[in-house]
N, C-alpha and C positions, 0 to 999 in steps of 0.2 A: 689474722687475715679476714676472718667472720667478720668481725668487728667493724674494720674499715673497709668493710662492702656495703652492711649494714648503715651505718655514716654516710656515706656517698649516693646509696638511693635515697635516705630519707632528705639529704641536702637539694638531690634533684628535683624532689616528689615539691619540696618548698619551694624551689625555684619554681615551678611550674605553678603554684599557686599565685605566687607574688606578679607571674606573668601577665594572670586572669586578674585577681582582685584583688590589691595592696595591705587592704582593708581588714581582710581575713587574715591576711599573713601577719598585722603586725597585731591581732586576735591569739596566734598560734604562738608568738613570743610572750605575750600578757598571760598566756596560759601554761607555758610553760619555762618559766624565767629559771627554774631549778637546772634545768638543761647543761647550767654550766658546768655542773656535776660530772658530764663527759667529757671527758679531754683529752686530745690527742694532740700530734706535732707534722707541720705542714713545710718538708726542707730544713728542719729542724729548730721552728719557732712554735712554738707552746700554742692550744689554742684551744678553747670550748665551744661543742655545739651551737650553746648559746650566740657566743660571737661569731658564730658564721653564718647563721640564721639573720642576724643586723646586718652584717653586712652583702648579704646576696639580695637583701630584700633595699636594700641602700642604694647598689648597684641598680639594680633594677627600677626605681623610685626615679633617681638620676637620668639615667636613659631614656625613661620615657617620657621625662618633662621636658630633657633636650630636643629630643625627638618633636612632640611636640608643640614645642617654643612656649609651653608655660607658664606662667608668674610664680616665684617662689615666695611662698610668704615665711617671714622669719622673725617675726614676735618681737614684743619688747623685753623678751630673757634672750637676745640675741647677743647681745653687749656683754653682759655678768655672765653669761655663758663662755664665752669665745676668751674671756679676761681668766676665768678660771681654769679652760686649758689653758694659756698661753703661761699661767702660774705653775702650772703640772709640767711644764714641759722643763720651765725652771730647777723644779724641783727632782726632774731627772737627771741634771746633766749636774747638781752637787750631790747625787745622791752616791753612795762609798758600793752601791752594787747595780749595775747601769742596765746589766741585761733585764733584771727581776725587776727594776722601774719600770724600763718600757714595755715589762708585762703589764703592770698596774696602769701605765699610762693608757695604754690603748683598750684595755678592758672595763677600766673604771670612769673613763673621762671621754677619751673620744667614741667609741661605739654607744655609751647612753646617749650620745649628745646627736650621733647621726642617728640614732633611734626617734628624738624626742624631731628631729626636722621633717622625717617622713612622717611622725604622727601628725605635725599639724599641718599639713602639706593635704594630706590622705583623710583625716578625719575632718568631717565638714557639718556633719548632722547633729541631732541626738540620739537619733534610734544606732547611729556608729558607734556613740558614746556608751547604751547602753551597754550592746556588744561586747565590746572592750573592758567595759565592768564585768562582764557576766563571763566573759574568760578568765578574767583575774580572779575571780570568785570560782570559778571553775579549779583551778591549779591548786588555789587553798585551801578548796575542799581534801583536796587528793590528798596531798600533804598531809591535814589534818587528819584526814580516817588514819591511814598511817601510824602515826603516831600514837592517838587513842590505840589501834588494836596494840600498838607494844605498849603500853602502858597494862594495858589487861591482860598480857602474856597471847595475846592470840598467834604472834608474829612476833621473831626473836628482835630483843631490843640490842644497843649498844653498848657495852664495857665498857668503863665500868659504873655507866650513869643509869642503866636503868637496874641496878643492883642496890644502889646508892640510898640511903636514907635523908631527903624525901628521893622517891623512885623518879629517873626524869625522862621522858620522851626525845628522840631526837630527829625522828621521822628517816627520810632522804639524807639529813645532815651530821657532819662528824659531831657535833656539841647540840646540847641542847637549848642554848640560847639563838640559836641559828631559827627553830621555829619561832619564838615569840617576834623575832626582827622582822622576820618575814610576814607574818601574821597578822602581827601590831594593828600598822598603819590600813589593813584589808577592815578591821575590823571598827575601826574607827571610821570610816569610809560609810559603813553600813549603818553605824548607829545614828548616821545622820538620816540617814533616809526614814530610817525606821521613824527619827522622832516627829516624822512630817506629818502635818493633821491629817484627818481620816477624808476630806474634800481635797487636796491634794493629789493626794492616794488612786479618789475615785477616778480624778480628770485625766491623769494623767497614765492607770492603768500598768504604775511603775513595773511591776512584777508579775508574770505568771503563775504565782501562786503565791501562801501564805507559807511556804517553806524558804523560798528563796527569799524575803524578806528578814524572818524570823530565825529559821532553818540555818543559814548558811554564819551568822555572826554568830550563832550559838554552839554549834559545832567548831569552829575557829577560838572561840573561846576557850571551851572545853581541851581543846590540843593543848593552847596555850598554858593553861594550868598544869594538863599535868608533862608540860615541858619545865615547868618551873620556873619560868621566866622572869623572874622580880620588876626588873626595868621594866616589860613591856604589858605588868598589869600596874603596875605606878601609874605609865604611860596614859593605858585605856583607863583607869579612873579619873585624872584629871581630863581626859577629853570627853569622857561621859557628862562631868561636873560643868564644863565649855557649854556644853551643848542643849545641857537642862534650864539653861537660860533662855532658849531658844523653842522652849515646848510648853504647850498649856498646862501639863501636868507638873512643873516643875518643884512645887512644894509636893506631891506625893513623892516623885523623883529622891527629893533630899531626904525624906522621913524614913525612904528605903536604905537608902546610902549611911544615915545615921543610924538605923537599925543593923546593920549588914559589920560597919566599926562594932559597935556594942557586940555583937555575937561574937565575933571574931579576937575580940577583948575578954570578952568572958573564958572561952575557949582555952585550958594549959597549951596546948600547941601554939595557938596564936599569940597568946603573952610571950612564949620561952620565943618566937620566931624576932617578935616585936625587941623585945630585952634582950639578944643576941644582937641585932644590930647595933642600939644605941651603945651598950656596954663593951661593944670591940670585943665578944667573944665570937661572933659570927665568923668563919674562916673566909668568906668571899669578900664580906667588906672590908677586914684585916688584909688580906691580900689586896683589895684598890687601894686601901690609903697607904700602904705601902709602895707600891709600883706609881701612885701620882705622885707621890714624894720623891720619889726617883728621878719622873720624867721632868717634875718642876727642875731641877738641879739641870737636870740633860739643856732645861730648855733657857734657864738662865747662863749656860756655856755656849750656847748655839740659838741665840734668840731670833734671829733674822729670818734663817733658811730653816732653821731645825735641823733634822737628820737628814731631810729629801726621801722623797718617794720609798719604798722598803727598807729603810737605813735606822727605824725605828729598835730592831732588835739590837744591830752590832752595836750601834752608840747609848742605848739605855743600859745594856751589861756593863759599861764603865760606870758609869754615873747610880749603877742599882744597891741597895742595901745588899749586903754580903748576904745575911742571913733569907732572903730573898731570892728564893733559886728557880723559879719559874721566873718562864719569859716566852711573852705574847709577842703579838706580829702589832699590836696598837695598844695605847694604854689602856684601852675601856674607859674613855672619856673623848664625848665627840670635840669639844675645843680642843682639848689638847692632843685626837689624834690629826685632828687638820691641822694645826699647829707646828705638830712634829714632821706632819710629814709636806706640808705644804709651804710653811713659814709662816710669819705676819701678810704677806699678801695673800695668801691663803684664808688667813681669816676673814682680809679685807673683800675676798671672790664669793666666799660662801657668805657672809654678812651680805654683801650686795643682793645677792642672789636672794635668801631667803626675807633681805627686807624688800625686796621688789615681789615676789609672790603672795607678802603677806598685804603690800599696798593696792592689788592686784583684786587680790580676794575684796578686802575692805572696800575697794572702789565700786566693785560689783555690788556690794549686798547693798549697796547705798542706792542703785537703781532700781527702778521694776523693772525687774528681770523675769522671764521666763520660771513657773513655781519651781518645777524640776531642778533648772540648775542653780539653784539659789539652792537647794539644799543638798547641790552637790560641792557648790561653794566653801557650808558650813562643814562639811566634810572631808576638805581639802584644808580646811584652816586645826580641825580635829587632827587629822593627819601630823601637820607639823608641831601640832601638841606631845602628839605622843612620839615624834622623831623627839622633841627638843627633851623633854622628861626621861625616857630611855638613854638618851644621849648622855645625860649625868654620869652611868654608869657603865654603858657601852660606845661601841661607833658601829652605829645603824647608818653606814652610805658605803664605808671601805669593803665591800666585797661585791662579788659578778654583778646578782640577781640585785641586790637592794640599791646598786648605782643607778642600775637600767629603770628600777622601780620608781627614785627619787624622781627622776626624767620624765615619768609615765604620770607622773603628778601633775608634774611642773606642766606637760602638754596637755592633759584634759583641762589644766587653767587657762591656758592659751586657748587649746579651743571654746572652750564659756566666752571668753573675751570676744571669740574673733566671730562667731557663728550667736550669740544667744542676749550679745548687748542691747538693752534698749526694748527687747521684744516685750512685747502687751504678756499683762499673765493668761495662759491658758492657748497661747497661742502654738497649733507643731507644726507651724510651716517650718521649721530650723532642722 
């Protein structure tokens, strides 16, 4: 009863903001996307903080455009958007458990999606934009201390990963791959700015300090390590490597990167880590190519539709190696979790989707653009580096916070577009 008094004031306490300044309120969701973490049931349909927060701030977004009379602006991911619910919706009605779809459907696809119309609706500026960084920088922080103090025992970690030989962080999260997902693409985000020249810097006064520059990807890193996250430092080095193309120091850049290999080579740990993968003694990689051999099978009996929406676990236990007794909610493979759960159109939504973000981006750096957001451009194209490389071995979009998140990408692209095209460098009338 505490609980859901507790719930109800702070739902109100946001309505009241979203009332005053839309702007802040969708600050309060960039800062706290973990939220989904609370969940309760409303008439007895399932439901997380987080999505109640989207949608009162949605409601209220709506109302007062009607109110009014408005323009709605709705981008050119309006299309590859609207195609890819309308594929989710598909893949609910074949899917073998219909309730626990239309959970996924409304939590993964349409709340990120009325998320991402109020961002470019409401965010108009760059000093919004900074904002809205500096909340999501804000949340990753939290998370991140978190998890370092269980890593150092300061604060009880979780069963039985932070026991575990390497010891792994999980923060807020049941698993420890949950922080690097989350993490990842923040920190990628950040390495772009960092790599901005020093006249950049001055003009533009990015940061209020050399912590929040420096500070804030270094500690996010740090979590990230000792979450253990393989994907999502694969990820961040190949977007590191993106981006040093893009910086004057770029040959010191690589001399480091090639020294950092070599120690790491040198290093028994790093050899036995290295020679566990390739040799299939490693027990994680042995377990993915097992369950992708699974899902291949699952996906060659059911090529079209897949499983649908949740239907991943009941129909990969047929099709899974015997000797194979663990069973995930996704393969840990982002093709083949969209695949499985979405079908070939599926692929055909999210391929749209992310070749139009990526021709998006491209389009922009090709203009003089505004300094700022040209190296928030490269940061956003970093981002889907390290989605597409994590993705190998996870599915970095199938849950609460990282759908919402993907969306929060996709909108500060759309706003670069809609607010920062064409502008002279050095200009902040935007």
């Amino acid at each position: 009863m505490t609980n859901a008094i507790l719930i109800i004031i702070a739902l109100i306490l946001f309505f009241l903001v979203c009332l005053k300044r839309l702007d802040i309120s969708l600050g309060l969701i960039a800062l706290t996307l973990f939220s989904y973490l609370i969940r309760f049931k409303i008439f007895n349909i399932p439901f997380t903080f987080l999505e109640m927060m989207i949608l009162v701030m949605f409601a209220v977004w709506l109302a007062k455009t009607l109110v009014k009379r408005e323009k709605i602006y709705l981008s050119s991911f309006l299309r590859p958007g609207l195609f890819l619910i309308l594929v989710a919706m598909v893949s609910v009605i074949v899917s073998p458990d219909t309730r626990a779809a239309l959970g996924i459907f409304k939590a993964y696809f349409i709340e990120p999606f009325l998320f991402f119309l109020v961002f470019i609706n409401v965010i108009r500026t760059k000093k919004e934009l900074k904002y809205l960084i500096f909340c999501l920088a804000v949340g990753a922080l939290f998370l991140s201390i978190i998890a370092i103090w269980q890593y150092l025992g300061l604060i009880p970690g979780l069963k039985p990963y932070i026991t575990e030989s390497p010891k792994r962080a999980t923060s807020l999260f049941e698993f420890p791959t949950a922080v690097g997902k989350y993490l990842g693409p923040i920190i990628a985000l950040f390495f772009a700015l960092i790599f901005a020249n020093n006249k950049v810097l001055k003009e533009e006064n990015y940061f209020p300090d050399k912590f929040y520059l420096w500070g804030v990807p270094a500690v996010l890193l740090l979590a990230t390590v000792f979450s253990f996250t393989r994907g999502a430092l694969m990820g961040l080095a190949g977007a590191f490597v993106f981006l040093s193309f893009f910086s004057r120091y770029k040959k010191i850049i690589w001399l480091g990167i090639l020294l950092i290999m070599i120690v790491f080579i040198s290093l028994p740990w790093g050899r036995h880590e290295l020679l566990s993968v390739f040799s299939g003694q490693d027990t994680s990689t042995d377990v993915h190519a097992i369950m992708w051999q699974g899902t291949w099978r699952m996906l060659k009996a059911h090529p079209v539709f897949g499983a649908g929406l949740a239907g991943f676990p009941a129909l990969y236990n047929v099709f899974r190696d015997p000797a194979h007794v663990e069973l995930f909610p996704y393969p840990d493979n982002w093709f083949l979790a969209v695949w499985s759960e979405l079908g070939l159109a599926g692929l055909a939504a999210f391929g749209w989707l992310i070749a139009k973000y990526i021709k998006e981006a491209i389009s922009l750096l090709r203009k003089n653009i505004d300094p700022y957001f040209r190296q928030l451009i490269l940061g956003l194209l970093a981002v889907i580096i390290v989605l597409f490389i994590h993705g190998l071995v996870d599915t970095p979009y199938f849950k609460n916070d990282l759908s919402v998140m993907f969306w929060l990408f996709v909108g500060i692209l759309a706003v670069v577009k809609k607010t920062g095209e064409a502008c002279q460098k050095g200009e902040n009338s935007v």
